[in-house]
C-alpha positions as CSV (number, residue, x, y, z in Angstrom):
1,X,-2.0,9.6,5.5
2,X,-1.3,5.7,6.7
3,X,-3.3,5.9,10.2
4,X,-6.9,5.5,10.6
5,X,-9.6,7.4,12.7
6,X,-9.4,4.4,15.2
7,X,-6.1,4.6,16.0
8,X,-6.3,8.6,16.4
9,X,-9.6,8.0,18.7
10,X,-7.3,5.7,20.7
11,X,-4.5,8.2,21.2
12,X,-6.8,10.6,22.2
13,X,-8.9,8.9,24.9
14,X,-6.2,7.1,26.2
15,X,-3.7,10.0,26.2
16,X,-0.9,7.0,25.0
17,X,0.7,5.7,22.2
18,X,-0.1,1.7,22.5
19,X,0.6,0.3,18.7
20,X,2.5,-2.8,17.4
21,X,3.4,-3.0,13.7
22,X,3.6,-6.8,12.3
23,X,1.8,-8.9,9.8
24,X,1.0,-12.0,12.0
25,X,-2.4,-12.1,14.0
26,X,-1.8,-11.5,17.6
27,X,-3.6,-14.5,19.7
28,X,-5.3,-13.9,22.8
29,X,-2.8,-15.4,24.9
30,X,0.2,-13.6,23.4
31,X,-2.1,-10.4,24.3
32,X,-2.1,-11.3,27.7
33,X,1.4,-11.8,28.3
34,X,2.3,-9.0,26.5
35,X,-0.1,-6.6,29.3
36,X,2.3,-8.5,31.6
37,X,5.4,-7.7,30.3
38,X,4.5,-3.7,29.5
39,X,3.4,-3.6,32.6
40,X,6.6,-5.0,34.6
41,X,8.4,-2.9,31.8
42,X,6.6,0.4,33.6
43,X,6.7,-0.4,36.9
44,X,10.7,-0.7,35.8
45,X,10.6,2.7,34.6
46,X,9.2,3.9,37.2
47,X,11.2,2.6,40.2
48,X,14.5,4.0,38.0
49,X,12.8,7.1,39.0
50,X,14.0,7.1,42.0
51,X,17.5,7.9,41.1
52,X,16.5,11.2,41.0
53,X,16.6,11.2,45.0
54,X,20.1,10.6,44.4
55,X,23.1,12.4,43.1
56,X,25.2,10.1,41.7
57,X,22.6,9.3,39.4
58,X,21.2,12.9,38.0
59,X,22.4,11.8,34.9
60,X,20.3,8.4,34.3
61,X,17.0,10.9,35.9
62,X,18.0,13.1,33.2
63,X,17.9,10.9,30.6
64,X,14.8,9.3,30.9
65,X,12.8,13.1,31.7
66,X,14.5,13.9,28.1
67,X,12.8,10.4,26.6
68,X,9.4,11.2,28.5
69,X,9.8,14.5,26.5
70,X,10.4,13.2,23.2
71,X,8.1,10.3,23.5
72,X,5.3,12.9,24.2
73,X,6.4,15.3,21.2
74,X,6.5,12.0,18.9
75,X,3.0,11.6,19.8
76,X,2.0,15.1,18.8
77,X,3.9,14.6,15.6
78,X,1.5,11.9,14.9
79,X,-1.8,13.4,16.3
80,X,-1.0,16.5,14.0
81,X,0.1,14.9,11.0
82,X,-0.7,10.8,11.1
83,X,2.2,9.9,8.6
84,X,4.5,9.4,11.2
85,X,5.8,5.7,9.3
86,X,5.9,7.3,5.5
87,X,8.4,10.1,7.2
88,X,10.6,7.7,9.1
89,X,10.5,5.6,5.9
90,X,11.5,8.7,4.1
91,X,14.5,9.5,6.4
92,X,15.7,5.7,6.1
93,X,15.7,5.5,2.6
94,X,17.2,9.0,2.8
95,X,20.1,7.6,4.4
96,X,19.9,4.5,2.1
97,X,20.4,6.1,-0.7
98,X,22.5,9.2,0.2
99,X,25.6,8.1,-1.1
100,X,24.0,6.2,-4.6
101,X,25.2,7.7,-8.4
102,X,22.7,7.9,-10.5
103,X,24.0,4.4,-11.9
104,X,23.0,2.9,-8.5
105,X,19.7,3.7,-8.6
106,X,19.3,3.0,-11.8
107,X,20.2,-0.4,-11.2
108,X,17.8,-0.6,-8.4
109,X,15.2,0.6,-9.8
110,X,15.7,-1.9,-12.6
111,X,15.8,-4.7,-9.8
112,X,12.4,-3.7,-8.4
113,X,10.6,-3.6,-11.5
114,X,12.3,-7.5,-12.4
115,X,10.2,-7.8,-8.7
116,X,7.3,-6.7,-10.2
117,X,7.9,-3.3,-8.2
118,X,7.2,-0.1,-10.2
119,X,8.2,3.2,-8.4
120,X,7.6,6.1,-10.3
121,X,9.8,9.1,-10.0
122,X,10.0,12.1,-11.6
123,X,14.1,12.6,-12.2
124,X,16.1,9.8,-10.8
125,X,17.7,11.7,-7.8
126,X,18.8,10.5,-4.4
127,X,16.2,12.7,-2.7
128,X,13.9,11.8,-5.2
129,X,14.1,8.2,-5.2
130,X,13.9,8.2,-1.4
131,X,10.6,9.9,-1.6
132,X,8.9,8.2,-4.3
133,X,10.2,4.7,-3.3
134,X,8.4,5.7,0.8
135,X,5.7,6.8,-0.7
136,X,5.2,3.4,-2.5
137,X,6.4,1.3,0.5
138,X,3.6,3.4,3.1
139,X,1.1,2.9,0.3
140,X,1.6,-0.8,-0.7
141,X,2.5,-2.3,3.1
142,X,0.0,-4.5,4.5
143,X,0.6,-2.6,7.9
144,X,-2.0,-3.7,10.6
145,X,-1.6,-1.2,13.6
146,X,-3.1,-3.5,16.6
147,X,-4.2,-1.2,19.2
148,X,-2.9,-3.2,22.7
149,X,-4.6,-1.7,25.5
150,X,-2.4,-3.5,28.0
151,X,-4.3,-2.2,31.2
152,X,-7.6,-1.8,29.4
153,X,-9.1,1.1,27.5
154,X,-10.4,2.9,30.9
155,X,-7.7,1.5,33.8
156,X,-7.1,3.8,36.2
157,X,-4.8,4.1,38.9
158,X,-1.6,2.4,39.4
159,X,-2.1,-0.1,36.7
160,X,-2.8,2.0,34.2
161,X,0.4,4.3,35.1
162,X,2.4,1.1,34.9
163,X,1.0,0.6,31.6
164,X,1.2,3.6,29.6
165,X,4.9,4.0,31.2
166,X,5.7,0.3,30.0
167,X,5.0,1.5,26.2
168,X,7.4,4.8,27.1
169,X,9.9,1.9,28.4
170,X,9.9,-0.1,25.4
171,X,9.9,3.1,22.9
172,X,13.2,4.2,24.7
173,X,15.0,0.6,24.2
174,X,13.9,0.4,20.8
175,X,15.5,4.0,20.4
176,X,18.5,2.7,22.2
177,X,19.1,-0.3,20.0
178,X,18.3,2.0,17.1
179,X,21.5,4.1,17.7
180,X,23.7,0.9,17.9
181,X,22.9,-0.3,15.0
182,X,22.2,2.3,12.9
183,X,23.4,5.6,13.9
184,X,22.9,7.9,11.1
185,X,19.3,6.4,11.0
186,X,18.9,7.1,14.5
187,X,20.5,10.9,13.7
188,X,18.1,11.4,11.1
189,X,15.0,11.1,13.5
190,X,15.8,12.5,16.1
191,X,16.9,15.7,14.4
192,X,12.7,15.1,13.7
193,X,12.0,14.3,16.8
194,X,11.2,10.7,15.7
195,X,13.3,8.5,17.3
196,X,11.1,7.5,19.8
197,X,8.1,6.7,17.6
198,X,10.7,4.1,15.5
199,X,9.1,1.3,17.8
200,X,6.2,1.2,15.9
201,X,8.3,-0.1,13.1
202,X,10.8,-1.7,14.7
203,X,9.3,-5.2,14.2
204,X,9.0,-4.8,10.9
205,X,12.9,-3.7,9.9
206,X,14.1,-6.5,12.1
207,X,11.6,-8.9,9.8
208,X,13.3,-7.7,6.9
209,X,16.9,-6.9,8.2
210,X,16.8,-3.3,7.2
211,X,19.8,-2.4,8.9
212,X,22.0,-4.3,5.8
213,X,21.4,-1.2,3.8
214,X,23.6,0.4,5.8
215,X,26.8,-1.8,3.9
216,X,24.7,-3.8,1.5
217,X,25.3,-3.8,-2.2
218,X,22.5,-2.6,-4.4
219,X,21.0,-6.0,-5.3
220,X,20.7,-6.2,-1.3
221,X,18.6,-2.9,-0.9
222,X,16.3,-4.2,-3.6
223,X,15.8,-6.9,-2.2
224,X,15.2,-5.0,1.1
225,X,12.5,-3.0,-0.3
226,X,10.8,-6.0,-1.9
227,X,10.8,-7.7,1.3
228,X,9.3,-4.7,2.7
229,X,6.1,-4.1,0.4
230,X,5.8,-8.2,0.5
């Protein structure tokens, strides 16, 4: 498992999800802002709540009961298991390597290991690779997971509402932009019931442009990867 007893603690006294993946140290003014904007960001969610007085828009009140939903059985996923990030690694190398002969994974393994990247794996398979090379990935990432307690560990009331709603807000536009730009991706999770936890590591596949693996050659999805550990 890649999640500590702190961040479990923090699930479970706060009853949210409120984690950022990234590498870079967040300042104390960038912390405030960000209470700011997940904050406008529930109060947002919130007001489109009110649709649901309304007929013409069931469908958008729908929606975003279905995301509430799935945000809340993503964070059961993790409370029970804590590898949430190794499995949606799994399912995106999965998909990156679906369609890969045994020639092209040959070659990429080769590629890593010029990198200094070593993935061990059993029988050179497509489901193979994609678990051995997540494995390595969850294992070697320097991931930080910076708890951001946006209306405070104890808020209460409206503000803290706002808050935890903000984080359900941004988990759902993250999920959105996910199924633009990689749909199978996006297919893959949900089918878990994972799409809405792919914020948490959102950041980092924009960092590395993960989304290339989709059309990229082989040489590009090494390089991928090695951006990924590094």
């Amino acid at each position: 498992m890649y999640y500590n007893n702190e961040v479990i603690s923090y699930l479970q006294a706060n009853k949210i999800l409120a984690l950022k993946l990234d590498h870079a140290l967040a300042g104390v003014g960038k912390a405030v802002s960000n209470q700011i904007e997940t904050i406008g960001a529930g109060a947002t969610r919130a007001l489109y709540y009110t649709s649901c007085f309304t007929d013409e828009y069931q469908d958008v009140c729908q929606q975003q009961k279905n995301e509430d939903i799935r945000f809340k059985n993503g964070v059961i996923y993790l409370l029970r298991h804590g590898d949430v990030a190794y499995n949606m690694l799994r399912l995106y190398f999965e998909e990156t390597f679906r369609y890969k002969t045994f020639d092209q994974l040959k070659l990429i393994k080769q590629k890593l290991m010029a990198a200094n990247i070593h993935i061990a794996v059993s029988s050179l398979t497509n489901a193979g690779f994609a678990f051995a090379t997540a494995s390595f990935v969850a294992a070697g990432m320097n991931l930080r997971f910076e708890l951001i307690s946006l209306a405070g560990r104890r808020a209460g009331g409206v503000v803290a509402a706002a808050g935890i709603y903000g984080i359900v807000q941004k988990a759902a536009e993250s999920a959105q932009r996910l199924h633009i730009n990689y749909p199978a991706y996006y297919s893959a999770l949900y089918a878990q019931e994972l799409e809405m936890m792919y914020f948490l590591i959102e950041p980092l596949f924009e960092r590395v442009e993960a989304f290339k693996a989709q059309w990229g050659s082989d040489s590009e999805i090494a390089d991928i990867i090695t951006r990924i550990v590094r």
